[in-house]
N, C-alpha and C positions, 0 to 999 in steps of 0.2 A: 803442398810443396811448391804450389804455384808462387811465383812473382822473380826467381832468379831465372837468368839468360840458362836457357837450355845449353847453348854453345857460346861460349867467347871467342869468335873466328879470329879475331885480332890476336890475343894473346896466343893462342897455338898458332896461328900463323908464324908469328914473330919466336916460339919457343921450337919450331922446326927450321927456322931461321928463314923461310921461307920458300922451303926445299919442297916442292909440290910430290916427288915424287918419293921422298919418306914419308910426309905426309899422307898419302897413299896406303903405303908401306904400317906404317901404323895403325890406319883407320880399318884396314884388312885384318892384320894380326886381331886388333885389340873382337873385332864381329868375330874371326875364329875362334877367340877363346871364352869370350861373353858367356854363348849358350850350356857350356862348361860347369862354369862357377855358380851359375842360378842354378842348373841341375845339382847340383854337390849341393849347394844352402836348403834346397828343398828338401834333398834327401834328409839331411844332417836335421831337418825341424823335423821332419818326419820319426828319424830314432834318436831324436835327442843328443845330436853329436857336436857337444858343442865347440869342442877342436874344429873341427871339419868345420862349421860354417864358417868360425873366425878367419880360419884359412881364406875363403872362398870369398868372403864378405874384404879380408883387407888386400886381396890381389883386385878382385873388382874396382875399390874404393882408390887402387893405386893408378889403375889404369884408367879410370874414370879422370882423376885430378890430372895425369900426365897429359890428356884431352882436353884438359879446359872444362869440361862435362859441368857444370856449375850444379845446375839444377839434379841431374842424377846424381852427383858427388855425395850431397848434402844424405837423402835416405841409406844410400852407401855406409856413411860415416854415421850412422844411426844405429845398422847392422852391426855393425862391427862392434859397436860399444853393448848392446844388446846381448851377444853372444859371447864376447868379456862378461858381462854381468850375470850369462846363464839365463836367462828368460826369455828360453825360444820361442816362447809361447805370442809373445806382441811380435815377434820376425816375419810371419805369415802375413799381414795385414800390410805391413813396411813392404815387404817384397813384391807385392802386387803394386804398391804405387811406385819402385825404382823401376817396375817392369814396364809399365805405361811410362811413366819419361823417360825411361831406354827405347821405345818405337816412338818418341819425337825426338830423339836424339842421330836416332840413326840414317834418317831422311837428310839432316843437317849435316855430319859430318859427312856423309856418300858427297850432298851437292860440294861443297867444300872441296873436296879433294877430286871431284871431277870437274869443279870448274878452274882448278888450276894446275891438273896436268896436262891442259889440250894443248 
């Protein structure tokens, strides 16, 4: 999934309109509810629920895009279409790589929003 920008700082910058401290505000919510939605997608491959991941797969994939998330977006929007199609089965393998560019994402959006709320 290599070669897109992990973070677009620009365009979230400019789609919080610059506002450092929603920006904040955001990048908190979206880590509080992260570890959430990966828990639910793993359960849901686990009993084959394929409601439950697409849930879980397009609230991730929403809050990913509203970040700019480029690079996590794309496996996101991979899930999601996977779990529409019913073949949880290749979702396990996909979720391990959102989850490795969700911890280089998260280093990025933290610096981000603490270097413009000081």
């Amino acid at each position: 999934m290599r070669g897109r920008k992990t973070l677009d700082a620009q365009a979230l910058l400019a789609t919080v309109d610059g506002d450092k401290e929603f920006l904040r505000r955001l990048v908190d919510l979206f880590f509080e509810s992260c570890p959430g939605y990966l828990s639910e997608m793993r359960d849901s491959i686990a009993r084959g629920h394929r409601e439950g991941f697409c849930k879980a797969a397009h609230a991730l994939k929403g809050g990913l895009g509203a970040l700019h998330a480029d690079a996590s977006f794309d496996p996101a929007l991979q899930m999601e279409r996977i779990g529409r199609e019913g073949n949880l089965a290749e979702a396990g393998q996909l979720q391990t790589v959102l989850e490795q560019e969700l911890e280089l994402l998260r280093p990025a959006l933290t610096d981000l929003a603490e270097r413009g709320a000081g």
